[in-house]
NUNU-984570 format. One line per 8 residues: number of its first residue (from 0); their letters; for each residue x, y, z of N, C-alpha, C. Coordinates in nm, 2 decimals. Layout:
! residues N
NUM> A> X Y Z X Y Z X Y Z | ...
END
This chain:
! residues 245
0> XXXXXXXX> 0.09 -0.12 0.00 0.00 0.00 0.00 0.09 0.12 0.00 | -0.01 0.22 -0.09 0.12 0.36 -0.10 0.11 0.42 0.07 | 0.26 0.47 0.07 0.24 0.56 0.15 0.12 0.68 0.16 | 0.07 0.70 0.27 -0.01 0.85 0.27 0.09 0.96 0.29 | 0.04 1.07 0.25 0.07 1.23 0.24 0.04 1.30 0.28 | -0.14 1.26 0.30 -0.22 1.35 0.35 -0.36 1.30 0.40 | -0.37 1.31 0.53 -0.53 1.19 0.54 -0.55 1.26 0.68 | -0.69 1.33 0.63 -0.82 1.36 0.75 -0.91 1.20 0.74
8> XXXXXXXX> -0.90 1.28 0.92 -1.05 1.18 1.02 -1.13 1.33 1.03 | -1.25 1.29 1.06 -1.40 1.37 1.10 -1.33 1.52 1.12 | -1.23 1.55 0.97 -1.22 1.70 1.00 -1.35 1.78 0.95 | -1.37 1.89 1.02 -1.49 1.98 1.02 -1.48 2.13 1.10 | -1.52 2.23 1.02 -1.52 2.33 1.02 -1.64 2.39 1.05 | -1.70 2.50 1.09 -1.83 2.53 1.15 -1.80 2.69 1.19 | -1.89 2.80 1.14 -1.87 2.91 1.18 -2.03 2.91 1.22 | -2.02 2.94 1.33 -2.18 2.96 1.41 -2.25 2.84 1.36
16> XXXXXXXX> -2.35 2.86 1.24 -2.50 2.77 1.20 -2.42 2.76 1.07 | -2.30 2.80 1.01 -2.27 2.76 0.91 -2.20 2.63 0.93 | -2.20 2.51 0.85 -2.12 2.45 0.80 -2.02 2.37 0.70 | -1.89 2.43 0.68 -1.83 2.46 0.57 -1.76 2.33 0.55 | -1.71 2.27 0.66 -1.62 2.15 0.62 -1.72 2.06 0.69 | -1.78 1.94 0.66 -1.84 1.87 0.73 -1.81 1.71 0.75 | -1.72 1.67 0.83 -1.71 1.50 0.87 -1.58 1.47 0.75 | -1.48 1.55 0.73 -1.42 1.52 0.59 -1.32 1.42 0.62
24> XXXXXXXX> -1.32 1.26 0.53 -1.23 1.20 0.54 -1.18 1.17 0.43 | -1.03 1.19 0.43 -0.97 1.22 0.31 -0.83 1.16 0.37 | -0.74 1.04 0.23 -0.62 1.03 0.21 -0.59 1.05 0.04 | -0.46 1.11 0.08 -0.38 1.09 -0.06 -0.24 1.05 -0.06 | -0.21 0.96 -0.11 -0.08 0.91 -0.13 0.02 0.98 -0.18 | 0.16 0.92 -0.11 0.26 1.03 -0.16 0.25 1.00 -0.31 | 0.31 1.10 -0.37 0.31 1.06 -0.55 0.20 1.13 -0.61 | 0.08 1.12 -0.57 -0.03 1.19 -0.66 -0.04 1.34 -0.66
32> XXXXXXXX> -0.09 1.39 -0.79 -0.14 1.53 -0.84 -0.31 1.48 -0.78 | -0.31 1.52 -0.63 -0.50 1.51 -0.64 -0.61 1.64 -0.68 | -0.67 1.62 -0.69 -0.76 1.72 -0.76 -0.88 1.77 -0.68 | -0.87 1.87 -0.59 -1.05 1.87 -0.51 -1.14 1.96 -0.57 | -1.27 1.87 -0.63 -1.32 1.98 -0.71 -1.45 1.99 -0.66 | -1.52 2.10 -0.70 -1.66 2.17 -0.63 -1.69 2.31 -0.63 | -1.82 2.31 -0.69 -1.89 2.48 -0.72 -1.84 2.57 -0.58 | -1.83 2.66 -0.62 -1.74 2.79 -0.54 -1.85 2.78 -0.45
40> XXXXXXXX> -1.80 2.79 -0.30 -1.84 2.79 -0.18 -1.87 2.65 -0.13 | -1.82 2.54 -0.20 -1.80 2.39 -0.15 -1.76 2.37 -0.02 | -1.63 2.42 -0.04 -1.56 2.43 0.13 -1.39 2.39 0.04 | -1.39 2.39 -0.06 -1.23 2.35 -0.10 -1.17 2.48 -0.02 | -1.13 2.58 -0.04 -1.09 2.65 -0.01 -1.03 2.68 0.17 | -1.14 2.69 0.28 -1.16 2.59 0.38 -1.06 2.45 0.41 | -1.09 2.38 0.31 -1.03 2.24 0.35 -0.90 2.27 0.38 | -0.83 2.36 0.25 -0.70 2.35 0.21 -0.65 2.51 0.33
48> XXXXXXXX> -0.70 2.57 0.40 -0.67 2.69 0.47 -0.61 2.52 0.62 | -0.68 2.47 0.63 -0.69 2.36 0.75 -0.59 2.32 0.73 | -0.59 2.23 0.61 -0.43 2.15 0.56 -0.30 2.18 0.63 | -0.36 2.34 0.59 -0.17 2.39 0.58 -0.17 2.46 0.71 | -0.24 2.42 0.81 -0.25 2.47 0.94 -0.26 2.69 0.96 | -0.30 2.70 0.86 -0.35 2.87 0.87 -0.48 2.88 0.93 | -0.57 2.77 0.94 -0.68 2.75 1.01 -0.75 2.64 1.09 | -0.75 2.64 1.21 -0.79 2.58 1.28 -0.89 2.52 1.32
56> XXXXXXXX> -0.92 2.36 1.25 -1.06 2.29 1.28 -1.14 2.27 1.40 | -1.26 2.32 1.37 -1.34 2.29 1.47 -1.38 2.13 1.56 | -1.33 2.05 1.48 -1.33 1.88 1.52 -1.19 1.79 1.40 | -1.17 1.69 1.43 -1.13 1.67 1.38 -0.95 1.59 1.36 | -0.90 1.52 1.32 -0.76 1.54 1.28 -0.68 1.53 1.16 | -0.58 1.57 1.13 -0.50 1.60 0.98 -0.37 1.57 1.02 | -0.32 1.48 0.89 -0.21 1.45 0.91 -0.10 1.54 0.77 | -0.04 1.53 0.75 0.06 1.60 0.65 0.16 1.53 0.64
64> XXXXXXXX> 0.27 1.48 0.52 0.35 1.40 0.57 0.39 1.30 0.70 | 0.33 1.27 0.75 0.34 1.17 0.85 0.31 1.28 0.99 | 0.32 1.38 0.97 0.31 1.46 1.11 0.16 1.52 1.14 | 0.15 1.50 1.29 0.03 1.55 1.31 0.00 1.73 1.30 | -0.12 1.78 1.22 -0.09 1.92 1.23 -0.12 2.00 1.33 | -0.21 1.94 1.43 -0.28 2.00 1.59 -0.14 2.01 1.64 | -0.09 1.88 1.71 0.02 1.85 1.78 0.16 1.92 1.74 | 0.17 1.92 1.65 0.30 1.96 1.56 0.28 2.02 1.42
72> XXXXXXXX> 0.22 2.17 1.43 0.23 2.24 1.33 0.35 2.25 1.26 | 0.42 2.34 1.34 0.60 2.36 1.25 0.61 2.24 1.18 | 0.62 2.12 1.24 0.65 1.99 1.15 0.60 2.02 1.02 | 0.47 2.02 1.02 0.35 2.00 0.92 0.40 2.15 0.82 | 0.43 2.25 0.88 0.47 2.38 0.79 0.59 2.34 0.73 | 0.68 2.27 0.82 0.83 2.23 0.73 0.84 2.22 0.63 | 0.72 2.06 0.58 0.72 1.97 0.49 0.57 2.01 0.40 | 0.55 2.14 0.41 0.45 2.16 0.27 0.50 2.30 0.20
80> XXXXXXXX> 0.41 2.30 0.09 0.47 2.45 0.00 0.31 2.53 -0.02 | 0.28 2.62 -0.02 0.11 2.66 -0.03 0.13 2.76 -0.10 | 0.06 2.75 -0.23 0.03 2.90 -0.32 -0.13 2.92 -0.26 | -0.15 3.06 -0.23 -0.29 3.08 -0.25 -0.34 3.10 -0.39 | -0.48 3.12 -0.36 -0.51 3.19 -0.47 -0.49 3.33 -0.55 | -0.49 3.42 -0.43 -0.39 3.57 -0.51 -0.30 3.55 -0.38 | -0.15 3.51 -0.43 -0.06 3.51 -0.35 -0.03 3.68 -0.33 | 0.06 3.68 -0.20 0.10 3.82 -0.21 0.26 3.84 -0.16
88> XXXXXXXX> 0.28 3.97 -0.23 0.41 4.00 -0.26 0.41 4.13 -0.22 | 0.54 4.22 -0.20 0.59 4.29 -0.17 0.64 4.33 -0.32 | 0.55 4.45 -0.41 0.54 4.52 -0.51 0.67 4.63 -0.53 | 0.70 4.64 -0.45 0.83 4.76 -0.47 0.93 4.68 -0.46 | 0.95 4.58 -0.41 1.08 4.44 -0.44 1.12 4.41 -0.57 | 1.23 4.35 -0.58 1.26 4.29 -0.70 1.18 4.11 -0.67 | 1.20 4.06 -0.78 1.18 3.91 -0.74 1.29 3.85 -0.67 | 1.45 3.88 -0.69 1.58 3.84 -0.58 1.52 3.84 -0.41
96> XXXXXXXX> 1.46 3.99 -0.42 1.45 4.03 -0.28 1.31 3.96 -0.24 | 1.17 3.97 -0.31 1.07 3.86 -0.24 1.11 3.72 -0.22 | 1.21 3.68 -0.31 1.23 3.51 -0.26 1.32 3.51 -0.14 | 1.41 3.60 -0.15 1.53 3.60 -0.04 1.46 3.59 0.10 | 1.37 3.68 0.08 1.27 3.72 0.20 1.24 3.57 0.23 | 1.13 3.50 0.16 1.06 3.37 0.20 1.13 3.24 0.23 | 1.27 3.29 0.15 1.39 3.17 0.18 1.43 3.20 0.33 | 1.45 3.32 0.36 1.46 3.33 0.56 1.36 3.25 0.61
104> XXXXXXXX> 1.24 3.31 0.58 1.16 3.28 0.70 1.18 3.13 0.73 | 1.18 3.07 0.55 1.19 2.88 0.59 1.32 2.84 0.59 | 1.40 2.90 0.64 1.52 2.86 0.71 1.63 2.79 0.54 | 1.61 2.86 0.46 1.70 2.79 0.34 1.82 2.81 0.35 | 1.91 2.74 0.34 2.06 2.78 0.35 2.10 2.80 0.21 | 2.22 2.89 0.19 2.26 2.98 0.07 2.16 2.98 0.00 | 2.06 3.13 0.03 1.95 3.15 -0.01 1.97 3.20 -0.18 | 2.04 3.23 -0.20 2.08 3.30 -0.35 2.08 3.17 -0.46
112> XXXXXXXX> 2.17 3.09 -0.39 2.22 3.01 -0.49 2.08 2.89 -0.49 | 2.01 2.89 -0.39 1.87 2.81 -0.42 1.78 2.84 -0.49 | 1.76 3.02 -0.47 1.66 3.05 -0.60 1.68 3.10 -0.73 | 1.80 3.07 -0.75 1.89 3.05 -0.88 1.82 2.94 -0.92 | 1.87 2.84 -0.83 1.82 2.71 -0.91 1.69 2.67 -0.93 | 1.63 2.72 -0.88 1.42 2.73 -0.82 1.39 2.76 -0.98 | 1.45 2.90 -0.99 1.39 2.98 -1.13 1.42 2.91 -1.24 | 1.58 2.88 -1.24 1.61 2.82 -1.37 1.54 2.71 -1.37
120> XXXXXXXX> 1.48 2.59 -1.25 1.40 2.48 -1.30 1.27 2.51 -1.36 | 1.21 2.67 -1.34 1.12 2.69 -1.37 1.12 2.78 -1.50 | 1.23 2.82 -1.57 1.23 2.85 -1.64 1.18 2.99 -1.69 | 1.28 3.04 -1.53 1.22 3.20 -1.50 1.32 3.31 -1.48 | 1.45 3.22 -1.55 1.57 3.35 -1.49 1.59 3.47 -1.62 | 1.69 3.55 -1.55 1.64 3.69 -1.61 1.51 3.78 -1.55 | 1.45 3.74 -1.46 1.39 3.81 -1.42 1.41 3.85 -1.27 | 1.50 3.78 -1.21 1.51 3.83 -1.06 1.55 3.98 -1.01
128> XXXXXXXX> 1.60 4.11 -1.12 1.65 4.22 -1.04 1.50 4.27 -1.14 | 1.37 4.24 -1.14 1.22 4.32 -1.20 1.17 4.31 -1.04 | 1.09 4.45 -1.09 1.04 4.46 -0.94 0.89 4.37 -0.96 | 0.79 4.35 -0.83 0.72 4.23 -0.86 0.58 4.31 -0.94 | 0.61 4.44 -0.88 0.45 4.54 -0.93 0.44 4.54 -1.10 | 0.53 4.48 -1.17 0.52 4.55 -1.29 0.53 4.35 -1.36 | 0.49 4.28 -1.28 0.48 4.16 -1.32 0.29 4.10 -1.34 | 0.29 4.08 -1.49 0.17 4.00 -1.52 0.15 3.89 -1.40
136> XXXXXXXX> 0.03 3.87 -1.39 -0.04 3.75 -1.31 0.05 3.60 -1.32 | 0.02 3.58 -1.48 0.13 3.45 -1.49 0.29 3.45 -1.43 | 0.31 3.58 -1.45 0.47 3.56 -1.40 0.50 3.57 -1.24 | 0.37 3.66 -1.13 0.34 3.65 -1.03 0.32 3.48 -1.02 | 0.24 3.42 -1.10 0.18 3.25 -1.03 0.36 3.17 -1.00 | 0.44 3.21 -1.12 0.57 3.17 -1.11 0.63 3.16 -1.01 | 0.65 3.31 -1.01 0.70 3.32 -0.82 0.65 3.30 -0.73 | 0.58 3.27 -0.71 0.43 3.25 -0.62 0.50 3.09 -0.62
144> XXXXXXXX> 0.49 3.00 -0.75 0.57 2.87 -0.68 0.69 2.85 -0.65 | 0.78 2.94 -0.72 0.90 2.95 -0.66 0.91 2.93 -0.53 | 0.85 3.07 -0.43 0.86 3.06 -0.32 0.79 2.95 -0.24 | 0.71 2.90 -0.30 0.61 2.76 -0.26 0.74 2.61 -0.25 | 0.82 2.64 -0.34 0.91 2.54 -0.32 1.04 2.53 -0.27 | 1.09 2.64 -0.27 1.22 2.67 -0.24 1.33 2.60 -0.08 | 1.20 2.54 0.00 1.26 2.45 0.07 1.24 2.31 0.05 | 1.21 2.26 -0.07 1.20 2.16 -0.12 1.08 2.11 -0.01
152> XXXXXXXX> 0.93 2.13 -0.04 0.87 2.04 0.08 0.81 1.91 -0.03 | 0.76 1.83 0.06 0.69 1.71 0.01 0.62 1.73 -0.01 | 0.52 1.79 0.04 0.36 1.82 0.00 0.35 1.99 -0.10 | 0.25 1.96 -0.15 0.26 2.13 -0.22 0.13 2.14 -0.26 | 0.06 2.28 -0.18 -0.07 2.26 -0.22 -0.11 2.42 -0.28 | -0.20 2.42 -0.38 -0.22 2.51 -0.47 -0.39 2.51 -0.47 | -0.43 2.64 -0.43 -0.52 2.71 -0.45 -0.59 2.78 -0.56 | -0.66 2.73 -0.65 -0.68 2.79 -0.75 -0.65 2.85 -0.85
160> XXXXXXXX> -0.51 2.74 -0.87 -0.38 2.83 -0.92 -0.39 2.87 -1.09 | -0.52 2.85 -1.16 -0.50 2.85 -1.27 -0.64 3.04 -1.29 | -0.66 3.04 -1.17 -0.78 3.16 -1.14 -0.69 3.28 -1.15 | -0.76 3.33 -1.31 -0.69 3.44 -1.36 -0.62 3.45 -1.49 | -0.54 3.34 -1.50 -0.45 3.34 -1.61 -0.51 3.31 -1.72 | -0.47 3.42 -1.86 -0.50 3.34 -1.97 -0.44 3.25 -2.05 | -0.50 3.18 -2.14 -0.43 3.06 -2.17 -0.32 2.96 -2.20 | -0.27 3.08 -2.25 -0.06 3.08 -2.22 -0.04 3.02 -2.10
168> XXXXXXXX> -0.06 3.13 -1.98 0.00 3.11 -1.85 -0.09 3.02 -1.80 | -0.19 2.93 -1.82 -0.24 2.84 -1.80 -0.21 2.71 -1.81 | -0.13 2.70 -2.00 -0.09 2.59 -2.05 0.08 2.56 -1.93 | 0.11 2.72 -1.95 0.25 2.72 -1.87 0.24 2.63 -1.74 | 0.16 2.70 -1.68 0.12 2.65 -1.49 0.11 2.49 -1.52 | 0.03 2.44 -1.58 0.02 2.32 -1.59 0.12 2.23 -1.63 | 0.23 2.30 -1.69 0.39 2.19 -1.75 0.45 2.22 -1.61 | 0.39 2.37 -1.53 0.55 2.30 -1.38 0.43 2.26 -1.29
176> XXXXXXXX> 0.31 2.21 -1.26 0.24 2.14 -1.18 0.29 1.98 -1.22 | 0.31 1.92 -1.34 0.31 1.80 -1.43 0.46 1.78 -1.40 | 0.54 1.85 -1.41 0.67 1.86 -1.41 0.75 1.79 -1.25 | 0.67 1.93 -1.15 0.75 1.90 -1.00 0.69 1.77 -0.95 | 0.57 1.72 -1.04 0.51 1.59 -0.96 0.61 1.46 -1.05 | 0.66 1.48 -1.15 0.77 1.42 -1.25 0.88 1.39 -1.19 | 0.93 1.51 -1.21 1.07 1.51 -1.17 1.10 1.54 -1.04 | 1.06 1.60 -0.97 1.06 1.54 -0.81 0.98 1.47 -0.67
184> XXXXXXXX> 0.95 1.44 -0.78 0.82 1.36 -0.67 0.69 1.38 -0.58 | 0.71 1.52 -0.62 0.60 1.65 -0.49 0.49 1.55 -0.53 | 0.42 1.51 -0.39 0.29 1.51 -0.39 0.23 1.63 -0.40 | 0.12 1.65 -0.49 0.08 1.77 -0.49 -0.11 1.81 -0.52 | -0.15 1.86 -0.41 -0.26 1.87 -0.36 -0.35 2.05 -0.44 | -0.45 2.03 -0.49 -0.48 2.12 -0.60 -0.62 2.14 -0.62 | -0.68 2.25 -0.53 -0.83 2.29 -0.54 -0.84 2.34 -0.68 | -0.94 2.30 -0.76 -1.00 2.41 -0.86 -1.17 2.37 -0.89
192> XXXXXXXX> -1.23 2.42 -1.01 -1.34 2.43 -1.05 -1.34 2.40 -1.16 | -1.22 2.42 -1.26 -1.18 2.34 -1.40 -1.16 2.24 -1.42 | -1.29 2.15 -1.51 -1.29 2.03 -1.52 -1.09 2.01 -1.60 | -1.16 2.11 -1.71 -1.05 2.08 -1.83 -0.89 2.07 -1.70 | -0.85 2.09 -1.66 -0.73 2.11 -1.57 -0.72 1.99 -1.44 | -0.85 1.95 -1.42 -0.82 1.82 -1.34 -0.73 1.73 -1.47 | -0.83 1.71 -1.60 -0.84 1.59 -1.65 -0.62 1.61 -1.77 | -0.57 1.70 -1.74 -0.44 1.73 -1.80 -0.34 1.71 -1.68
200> XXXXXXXX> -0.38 1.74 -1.53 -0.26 1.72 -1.44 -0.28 1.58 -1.36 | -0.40 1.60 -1.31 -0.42 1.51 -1.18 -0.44 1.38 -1.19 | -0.41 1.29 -1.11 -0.40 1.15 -1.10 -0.54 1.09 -1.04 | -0.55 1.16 -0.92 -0.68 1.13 -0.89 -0.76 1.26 -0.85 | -0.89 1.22 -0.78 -0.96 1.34 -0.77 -1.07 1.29 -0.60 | -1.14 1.45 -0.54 -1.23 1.40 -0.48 -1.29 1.56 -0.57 | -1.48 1.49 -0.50 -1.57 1.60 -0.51 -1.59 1.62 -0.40 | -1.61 1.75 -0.38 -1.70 1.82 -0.26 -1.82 1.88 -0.26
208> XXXXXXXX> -1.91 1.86 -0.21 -2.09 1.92 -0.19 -2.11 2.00 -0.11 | -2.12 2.14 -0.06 -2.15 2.19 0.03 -2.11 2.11 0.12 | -1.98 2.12 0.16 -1.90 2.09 0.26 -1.81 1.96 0.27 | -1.93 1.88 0.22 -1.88 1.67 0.23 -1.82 1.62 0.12 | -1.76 1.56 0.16 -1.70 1.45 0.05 -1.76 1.34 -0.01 | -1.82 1.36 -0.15 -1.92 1.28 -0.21 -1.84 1.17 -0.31 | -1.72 1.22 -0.29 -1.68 1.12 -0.40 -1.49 1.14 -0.41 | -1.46 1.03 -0.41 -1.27 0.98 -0.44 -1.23 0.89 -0.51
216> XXXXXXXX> -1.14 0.89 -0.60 -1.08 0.77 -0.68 -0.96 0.84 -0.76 | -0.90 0.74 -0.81 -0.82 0.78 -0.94 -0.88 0.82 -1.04 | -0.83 0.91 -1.13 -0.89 0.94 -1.24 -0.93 0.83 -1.34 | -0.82 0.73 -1.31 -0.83 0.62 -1.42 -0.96 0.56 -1.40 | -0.96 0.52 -1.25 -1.05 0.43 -1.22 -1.21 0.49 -1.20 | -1.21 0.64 -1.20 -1.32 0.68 -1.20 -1.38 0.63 -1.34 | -1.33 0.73 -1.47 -1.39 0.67 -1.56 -1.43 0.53 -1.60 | -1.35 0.44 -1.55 -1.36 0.28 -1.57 -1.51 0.27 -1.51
224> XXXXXXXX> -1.54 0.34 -1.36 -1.66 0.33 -1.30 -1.75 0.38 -1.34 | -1.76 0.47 -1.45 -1.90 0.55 -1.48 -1.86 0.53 -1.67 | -1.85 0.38 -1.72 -1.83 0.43 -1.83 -1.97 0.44 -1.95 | -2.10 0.50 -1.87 -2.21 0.58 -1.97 -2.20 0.72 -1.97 | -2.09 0.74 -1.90 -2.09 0.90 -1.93 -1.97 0.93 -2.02 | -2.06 1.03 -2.08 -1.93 1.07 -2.15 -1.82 1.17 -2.17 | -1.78 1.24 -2.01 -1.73 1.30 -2.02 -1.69 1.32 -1.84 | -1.60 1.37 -1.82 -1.54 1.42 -1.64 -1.72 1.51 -1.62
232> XXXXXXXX> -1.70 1.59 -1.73 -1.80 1.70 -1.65 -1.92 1.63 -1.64 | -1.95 1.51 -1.70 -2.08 1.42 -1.68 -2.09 1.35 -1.55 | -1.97 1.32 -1.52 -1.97 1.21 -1.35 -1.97 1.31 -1.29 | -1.89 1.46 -1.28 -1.90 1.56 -1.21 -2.03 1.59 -1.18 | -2.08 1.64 -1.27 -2.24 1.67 -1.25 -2.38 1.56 -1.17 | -2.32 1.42 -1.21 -2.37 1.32 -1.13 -2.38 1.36 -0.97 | -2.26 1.44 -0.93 -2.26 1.42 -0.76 -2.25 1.57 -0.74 | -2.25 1.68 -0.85 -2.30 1.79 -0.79 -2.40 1.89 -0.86
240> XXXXX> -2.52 1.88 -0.91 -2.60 1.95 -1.03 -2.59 2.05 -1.06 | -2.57 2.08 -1.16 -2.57 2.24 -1.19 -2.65 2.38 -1.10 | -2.60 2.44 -1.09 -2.65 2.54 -1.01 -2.80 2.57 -1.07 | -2.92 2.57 -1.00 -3.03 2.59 -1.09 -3.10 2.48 -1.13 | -3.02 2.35 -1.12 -3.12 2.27 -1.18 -3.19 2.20 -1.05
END
């Protein structure tokens, strides 16, 4: 059996009479691109604020690389990388000086000569002495993973990372999501709402319903399981209907 990466018990979130995360049990193995997908206000967003310990469940436990995140956050912060969905930067910086910055806080040793190598895997050098204000969205998502990675974590989770970009920086985002889960092994954990974008990176997938987890598998083996449909957004729609219908 694969290792896990990532695996809630009865995590759940609750603001007053609202319930946003409800009873969520979730594993993903090291190795996979997972996919959590669900109409905006599902609770993905939520789930993945929890993950990365920026938010604190109301019930529940989360593991992250083998560490507990209640018990042992710092652990759990060590060993993951987290893009939001509008990351934020320091606009009067160069890109040298916002990485250098995020390379302290996670303790990187010879901070220069790491995000040398960050960029050039990503295929972003020449741009480190531009300041970040005068940088398009796609080239922000860039650095945005640069600094997501730069201590090499195991886990790497990405918030809506394709919200915004146009198609360029879309196709782009999706060769270093395909790429860091390739060539280094990142398990890599990935809220969105685009069918098209599960079905190009991710291995497997869950759905979310107003809060619950309706549904998990491999991609492979989903389709194997629903083969009258003809399409991701057909099984999708099976477990969440269109708004309105």
């Amino acid at each position: 059996m694969a290792d896990i990466a990532i695996r809630t018990r009865g995590l759940t979130k609750t603001y007053g009479d609202i319930e946003a995360v409800i009873d969520l049990d979730l594993e993903v193995s090291q190795g996979q691109v997972f996919g959590l997908l669900g109409h905006n206000g599902a609770g993905k967003t939520t789930t993945v604020t929890m993950l990365t310990t920026l938010l604190e469940p109301t019930s529940g436990a989360i593991e992250v690389a083998g560490a507990d995140a209640l018990r042992s956050p710092d652990e759990v912060r060590r060993a993951l990388g987290y893009l939001p969905e509008n990351v934020q930067f320091y606009d009067n910086l160069t890109a040298m000086e916002n990485l250098r910055f995020f390379a302290h806080l996670s303790g990187v040793q010879r901070p220069d000569d790491r995000i040398r190598e960050v960029l050039a895997y990503l295929d972003f050098t020449g741009f480190e002495d531009r300041r970040l204000g005068a940088f398009s969205k796609g080239m922000r998502q860039r650095i945005g993973i640069a600094q997501a990675i730069l201590h090499s974590p195991a886990v790497l989770f990405l918030d809506e990372p394709t919200s915004g970009l146009d198609p360029e920086g879309v196709h782009q985002l999706r060769e270093v999501i395909v790429g860091l889960n390739r060539d280094l092994g990142m398990t890599i954990f990935m809220n969105t709402h685009l069918l098209s974008e599960v079905t190009k990176t991710c291995t497997s997938i869950g759905i979310l319903r107003q809060g619950r987890l309706v549904f998990q598998d491999t991609l492979e083996a989903t389709r194997a399981s629903f083969p009258d449909n003809a399409s991701l957004e057909d099984i999708y729609l099976s477990f969440v209907p269109a708004v309105g219908a």
